[in-house]
C-alpha positions in Angstrom: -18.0 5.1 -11.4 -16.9 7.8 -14.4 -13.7 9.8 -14.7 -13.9 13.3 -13.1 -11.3 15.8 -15.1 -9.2 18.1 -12.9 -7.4 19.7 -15.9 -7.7 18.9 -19.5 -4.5 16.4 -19.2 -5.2 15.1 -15.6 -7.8 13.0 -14.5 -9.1 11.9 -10.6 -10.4 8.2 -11.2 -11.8 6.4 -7.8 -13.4 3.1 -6.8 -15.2 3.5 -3.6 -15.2 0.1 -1.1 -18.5 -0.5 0.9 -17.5 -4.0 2.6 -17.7 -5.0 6.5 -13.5 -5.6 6.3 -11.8 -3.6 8.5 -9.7 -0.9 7.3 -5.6 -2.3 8.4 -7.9 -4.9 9.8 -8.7 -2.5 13.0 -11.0 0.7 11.9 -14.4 -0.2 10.8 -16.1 1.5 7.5 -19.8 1.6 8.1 -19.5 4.2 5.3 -17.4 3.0 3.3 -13.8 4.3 2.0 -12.6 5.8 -1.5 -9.5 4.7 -3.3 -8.1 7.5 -5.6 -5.6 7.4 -8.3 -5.2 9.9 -10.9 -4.5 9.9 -14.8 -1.3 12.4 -16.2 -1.9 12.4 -19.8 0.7 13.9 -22.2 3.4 12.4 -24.6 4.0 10.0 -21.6 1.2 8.6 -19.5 1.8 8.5 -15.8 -0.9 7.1 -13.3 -0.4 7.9 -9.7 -1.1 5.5 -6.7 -2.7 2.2 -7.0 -5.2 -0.2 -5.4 -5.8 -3.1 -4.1 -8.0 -5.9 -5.4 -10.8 -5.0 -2.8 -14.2 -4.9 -3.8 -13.4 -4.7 -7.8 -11.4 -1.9 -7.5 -9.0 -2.9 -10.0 -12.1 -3.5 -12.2 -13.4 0.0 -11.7 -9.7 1.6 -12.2 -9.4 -0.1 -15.5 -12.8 0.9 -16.7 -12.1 4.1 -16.3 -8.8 4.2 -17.7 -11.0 2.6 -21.3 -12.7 5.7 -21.1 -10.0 7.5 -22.4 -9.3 5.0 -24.6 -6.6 4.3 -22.4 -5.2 0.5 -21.2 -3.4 -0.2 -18.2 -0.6 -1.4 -21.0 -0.2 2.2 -22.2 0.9 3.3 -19.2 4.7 4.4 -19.0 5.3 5.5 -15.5 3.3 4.1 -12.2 4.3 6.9 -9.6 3.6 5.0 -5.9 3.5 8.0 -2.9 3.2 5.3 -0.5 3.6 1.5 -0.5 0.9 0.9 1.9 -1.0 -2.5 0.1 -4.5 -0.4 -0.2 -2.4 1.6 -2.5 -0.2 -0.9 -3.9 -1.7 -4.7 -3.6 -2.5 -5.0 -7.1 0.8 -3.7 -7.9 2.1 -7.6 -9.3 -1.4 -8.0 -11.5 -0.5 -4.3 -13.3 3.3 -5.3 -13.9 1.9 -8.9 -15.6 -0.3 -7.0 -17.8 2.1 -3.8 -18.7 5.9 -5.5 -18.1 7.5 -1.7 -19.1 5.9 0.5 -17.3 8.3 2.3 -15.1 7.7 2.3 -11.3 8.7 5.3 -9.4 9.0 5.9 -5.6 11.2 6.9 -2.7 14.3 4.7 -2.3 12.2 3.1 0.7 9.2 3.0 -1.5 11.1 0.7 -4.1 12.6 -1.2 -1.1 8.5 -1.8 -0.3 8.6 -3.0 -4.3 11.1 -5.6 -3.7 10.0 -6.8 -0.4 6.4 -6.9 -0.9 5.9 -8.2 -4.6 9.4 -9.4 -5.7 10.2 -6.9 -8.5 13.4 -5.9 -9.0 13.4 -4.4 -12.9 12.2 -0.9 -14.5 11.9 0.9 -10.9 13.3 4.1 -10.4 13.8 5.7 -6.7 13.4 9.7 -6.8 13.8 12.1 -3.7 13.2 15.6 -3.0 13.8 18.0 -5.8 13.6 15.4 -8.7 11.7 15.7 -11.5 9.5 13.8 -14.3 9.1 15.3 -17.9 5.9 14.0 -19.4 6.2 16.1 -22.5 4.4 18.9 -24.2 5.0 21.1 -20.7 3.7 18.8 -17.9 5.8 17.3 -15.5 5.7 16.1 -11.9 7.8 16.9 -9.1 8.0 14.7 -6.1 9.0 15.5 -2.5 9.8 13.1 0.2 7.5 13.3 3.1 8.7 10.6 5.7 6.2 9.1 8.1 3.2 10.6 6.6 2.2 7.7 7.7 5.0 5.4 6.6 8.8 6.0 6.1 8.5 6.0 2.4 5.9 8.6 1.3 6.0 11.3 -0.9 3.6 13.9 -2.5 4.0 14.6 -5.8 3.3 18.1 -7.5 2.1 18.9 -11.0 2.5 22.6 -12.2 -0.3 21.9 -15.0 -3.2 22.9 -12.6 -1.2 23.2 -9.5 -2.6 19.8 -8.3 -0.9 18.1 -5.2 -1.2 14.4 -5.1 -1.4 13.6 -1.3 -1.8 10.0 -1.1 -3.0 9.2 2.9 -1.9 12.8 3.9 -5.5 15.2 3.6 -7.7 12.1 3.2 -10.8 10.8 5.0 -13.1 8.2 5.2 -16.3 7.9 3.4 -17.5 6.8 0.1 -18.0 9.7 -2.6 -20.5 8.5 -5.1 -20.5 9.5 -8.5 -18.7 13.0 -7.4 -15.9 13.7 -6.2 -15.0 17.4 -5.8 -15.3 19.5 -3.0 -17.5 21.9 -4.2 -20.2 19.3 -5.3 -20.7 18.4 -1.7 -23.9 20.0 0.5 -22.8 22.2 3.8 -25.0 18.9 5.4 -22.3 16.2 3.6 -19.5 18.3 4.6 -20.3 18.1 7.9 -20.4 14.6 7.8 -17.1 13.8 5.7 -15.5 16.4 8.5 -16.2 13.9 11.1 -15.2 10.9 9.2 -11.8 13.3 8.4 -10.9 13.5 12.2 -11.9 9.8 12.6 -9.5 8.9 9.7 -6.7 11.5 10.7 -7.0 10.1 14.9 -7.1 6.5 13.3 -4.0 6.7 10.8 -2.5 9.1 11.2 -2.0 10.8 14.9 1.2 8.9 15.7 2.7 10.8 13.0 1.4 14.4 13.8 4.8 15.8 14.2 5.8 14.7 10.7 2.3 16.0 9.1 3.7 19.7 10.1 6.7 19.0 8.7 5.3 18.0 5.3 3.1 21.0 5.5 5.8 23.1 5.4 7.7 21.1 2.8 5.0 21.8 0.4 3.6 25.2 1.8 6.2 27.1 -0.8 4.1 25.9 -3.6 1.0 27.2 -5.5 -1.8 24.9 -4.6 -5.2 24.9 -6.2 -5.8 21.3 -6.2 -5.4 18.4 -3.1 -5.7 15.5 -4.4 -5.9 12.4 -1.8 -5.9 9.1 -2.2 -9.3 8.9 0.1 -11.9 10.9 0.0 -12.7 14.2 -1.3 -10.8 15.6 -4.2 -10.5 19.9 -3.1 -10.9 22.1 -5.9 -12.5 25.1 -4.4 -11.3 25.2 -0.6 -8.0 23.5 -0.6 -6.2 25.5 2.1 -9.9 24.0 4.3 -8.1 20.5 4.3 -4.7 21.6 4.9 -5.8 23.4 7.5 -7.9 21.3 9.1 -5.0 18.8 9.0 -2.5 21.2 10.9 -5.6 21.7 13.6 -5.5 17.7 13.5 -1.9 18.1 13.7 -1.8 20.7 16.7 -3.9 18.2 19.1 -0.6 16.4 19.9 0.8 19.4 22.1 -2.2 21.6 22.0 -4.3 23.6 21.8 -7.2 21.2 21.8 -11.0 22.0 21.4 -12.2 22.6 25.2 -14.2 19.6 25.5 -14.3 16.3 27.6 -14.4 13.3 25.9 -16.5 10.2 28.4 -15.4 6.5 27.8 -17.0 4.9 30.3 -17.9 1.4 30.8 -20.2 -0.7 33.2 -20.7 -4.5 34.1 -24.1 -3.8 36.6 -24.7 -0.1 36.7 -22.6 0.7 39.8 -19.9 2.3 37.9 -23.2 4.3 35.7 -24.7 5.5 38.9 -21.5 7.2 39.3 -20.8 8.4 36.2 -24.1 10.3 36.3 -23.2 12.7 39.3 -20.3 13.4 37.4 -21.6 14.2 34.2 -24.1 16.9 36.2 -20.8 18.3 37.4 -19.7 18.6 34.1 -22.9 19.9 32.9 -23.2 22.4 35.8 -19.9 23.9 34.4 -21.1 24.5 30.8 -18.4 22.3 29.1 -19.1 20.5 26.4 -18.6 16.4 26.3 -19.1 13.4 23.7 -19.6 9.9 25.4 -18.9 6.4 24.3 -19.2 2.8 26.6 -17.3 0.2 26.0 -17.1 -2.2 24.3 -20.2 -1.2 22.7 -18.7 1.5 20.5 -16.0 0.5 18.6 -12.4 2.0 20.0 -12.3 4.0 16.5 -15.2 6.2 17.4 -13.6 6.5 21.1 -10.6 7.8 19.4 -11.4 9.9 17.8 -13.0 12.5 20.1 -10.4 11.9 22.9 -7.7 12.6 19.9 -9.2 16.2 19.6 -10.6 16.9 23.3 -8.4 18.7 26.2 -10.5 16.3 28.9 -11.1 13.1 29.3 -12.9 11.0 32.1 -12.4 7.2 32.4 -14.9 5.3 33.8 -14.8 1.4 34.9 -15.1 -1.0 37.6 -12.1 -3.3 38.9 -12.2 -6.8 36.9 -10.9 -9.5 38.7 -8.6 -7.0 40.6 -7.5 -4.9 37.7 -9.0 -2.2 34.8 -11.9 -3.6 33.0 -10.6 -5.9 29.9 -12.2 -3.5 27.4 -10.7 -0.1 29.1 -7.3 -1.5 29.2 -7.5 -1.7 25.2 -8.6 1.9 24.5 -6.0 2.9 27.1 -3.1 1.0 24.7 -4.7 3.0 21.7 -4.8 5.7 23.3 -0.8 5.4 23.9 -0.2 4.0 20.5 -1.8 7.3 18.9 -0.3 9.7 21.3 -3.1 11.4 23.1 -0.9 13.1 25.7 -1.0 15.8 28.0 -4.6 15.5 28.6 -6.7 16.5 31.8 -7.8 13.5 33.0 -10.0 11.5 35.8 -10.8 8.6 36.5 -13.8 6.9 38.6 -15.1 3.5 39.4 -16.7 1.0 41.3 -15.7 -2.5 42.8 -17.3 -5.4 44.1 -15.2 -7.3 46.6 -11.7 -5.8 46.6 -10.2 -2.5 44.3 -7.0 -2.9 42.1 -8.1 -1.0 39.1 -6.7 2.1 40.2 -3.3 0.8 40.1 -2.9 -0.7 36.7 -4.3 2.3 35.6 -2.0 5.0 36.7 0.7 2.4 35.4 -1.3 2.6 32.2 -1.6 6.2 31.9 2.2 6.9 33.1 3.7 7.6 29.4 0.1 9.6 28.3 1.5 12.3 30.9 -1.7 13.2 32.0 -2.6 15.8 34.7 -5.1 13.6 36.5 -7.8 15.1 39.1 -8.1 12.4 42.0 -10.0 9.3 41.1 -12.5 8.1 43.4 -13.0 4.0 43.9 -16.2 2.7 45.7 -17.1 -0.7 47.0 -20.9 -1.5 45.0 -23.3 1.1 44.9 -22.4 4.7 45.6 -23.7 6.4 48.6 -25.0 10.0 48.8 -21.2 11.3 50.0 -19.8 9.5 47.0 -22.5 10.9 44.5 -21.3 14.1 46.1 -17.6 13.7 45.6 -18.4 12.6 42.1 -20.3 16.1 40.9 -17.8 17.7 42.5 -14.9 15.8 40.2 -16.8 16.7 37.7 -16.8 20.2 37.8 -13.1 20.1 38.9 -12.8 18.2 35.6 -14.5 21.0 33.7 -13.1 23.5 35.0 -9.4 22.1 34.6 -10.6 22.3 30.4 -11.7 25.6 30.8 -8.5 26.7 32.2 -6.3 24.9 29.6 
């Protein structure tokens, strides 16, 4: 990978990881992921955010760095926006090879120094309103922007170029190639690192939606012509297209949503299918739109993501040994974990011998405060009157969206 410039002093360098790890062993990468850091270069030499030692990343950051004529020992201030260890895990490699380099973070950021990799010396905490002087002009200011996605991150701010530095807030899945700007990207690729946004946004960072407004408007006094994440595209042209897609993102939690139902649906012997067909011609019969995913086929992290930005969803399973199928129960705990609440919902299946899904299911469900539709449980195959019931659920279901 080269070195992209963004100004004439600061400089987007990027390794991009194609591996079949998981990202915080849960999401998977089919297309990989891009780690970012960036290059201030004036009397003083800061580089911003790290990486781990994933795929010869550290390799790649390095060479890149030499092509400036630059070595990680000429670095005199390591500014870390988040601690997280794909941003930080090489962290105890770079202090062995440049001892003085000054590390700079939050107070809970240098906390994350200490506990994670033991160093104590030449760290610096910094909060809101502080301020680096590199020399000859440039300088970097840093705000504090909690829980975006952990308690210690901050964005920091150059004037020269009016470039943000992110870190995870405004990032995305997807490796970049041998480009990296926004406007190097086809209307076709956009499309696709749009999708891989939400995914990445619904993935990492949905829990914290409230705080992402927050740190919007912490920053949305300043002059902005650069956002510049730690994953993923690098905006140059259309910056205010990422921050706004992020408060869209953002604006799921309480609404409004896209009117939309998102279908997770899974089946052990195509009794629970049968069923979910009459209700998907109800839903089609009212003109809403709806993705689909069956589990566990399709990973949760693609299930996720399009209940995270729909205003429906429909659940369908059979009882499992008198409770919710296995792999339902595990999208449902997602589902909790990143906060997708206040959803019209229903919920349909089958059972063989005896029910009992239906009950560990509105247990589930209780702290998603969903406005459920009346599910509809049927022992083995579903007659004609259930097929019936089903379409209409389904249009009751559609409509409900319509009407959000």
């Amino acid at each position: 990978m080269k070195i992209h410039p963004i100004t004439d002093k600061i400089f987007a360098l990027h390794a991009d990881i194609k591996s079949d790890d998981l990202f915080e062993g849960i999401w998977p990468i089919p297309y990989g992921v891009s780690l970012n850091s960036y290059l201030v270069k004036s009397e003083k030499i800061a580089l911003i955010d790290l990486v781990r030692d994933w795929v010869g990343a550290p390799g790649e950051l390095a060479g890149q760095l030499a092509s400036l004529g630059i070595g990680l020992d000429d670095v005199d201030y390591l500014i870390m926006n988040h601690l997280e260890p794909d941003h930080s895990g090489w962290l105890a490699e770079f202090r062995a090879i440049n001892p003085h380099a000054e590390i700079i973070a939050t107070q809970k950021g240098i906390d994350l120094v200490r506990s994670f990799y033991g160093i104590e010396d030449g760290v610096r905490a910094v909060k809101t309103g502080d301020r680096l002087e590199l020399g000859e002009g440039v300088a970097l200011d840093f705000f504090e922007t909690p829980n975006v996605h952990w308690p210690e991150t901050m964005m920091t701010w150059a004037a020269d170029g009016q470039v943000l530095f992110s870190c995870d807030a405004f990032g995305s899945f997807g490796a970049l190639g041998d480009r990296v700007f926004d406007d190097q990207f086809s209307e076709e690729e956009h499309i696709f690192f749009e999708s891989e946004t939400l995914r990445y946004y619904a993935n990492i960072v949905s829990s914290f939606s409230l705080f992402v407004k927050r740190a919007v408007e912490k920053v949305g006094s300043l002059p902005i012509e650069v956002i510049a994440p730690s994953h993923g595209i690098v905006w140059r042209t259309a910056p205010g297209e990422i921050i706004d897609r992020y408060v869209r993102y953002a604006n799921y939690l309480e609404g409004p949503r896209e009117k939309e139902i998102a279908i997770v649906w899974g089946s052990m012997y195509g009794n629970t299918e049968r069923g979910l067909d009459a209700v998907i011609e109800g839903i089609e019969a009212e003109g809403v739109p709806y993705s689909i995913h069956r589990v566990p086929n399709e990973d949760v992290s693609w299930v996720l993501a399009d209940a995270y930005k729909s205003e429906g969803i429909l659940v369908a399973m059979p009882t499992y040994e008198y409770k919710m199928f296995p792999p339902m129960a595990y999208v449902l705990d997602i589902f909790e974990r990143k906060h997708v609440w206040y959803r019209k919902a229903l919920r349909i299946g089958s059972f063989g011998w005896v029910g009992g899904a239906k009950k560990e299911y509105d247990n589930k469900i209780a702290p998603l405060k969903w406005e459920s539709i009346e599910s509809v449980e049927w022992a083995g195959s579903p007659d004609e009157d259930t097929l019936a019931m089903l379409y209409d659920r389904g249009r009751a279901l559609a409509r409900a969206v319509k009407e959000a």
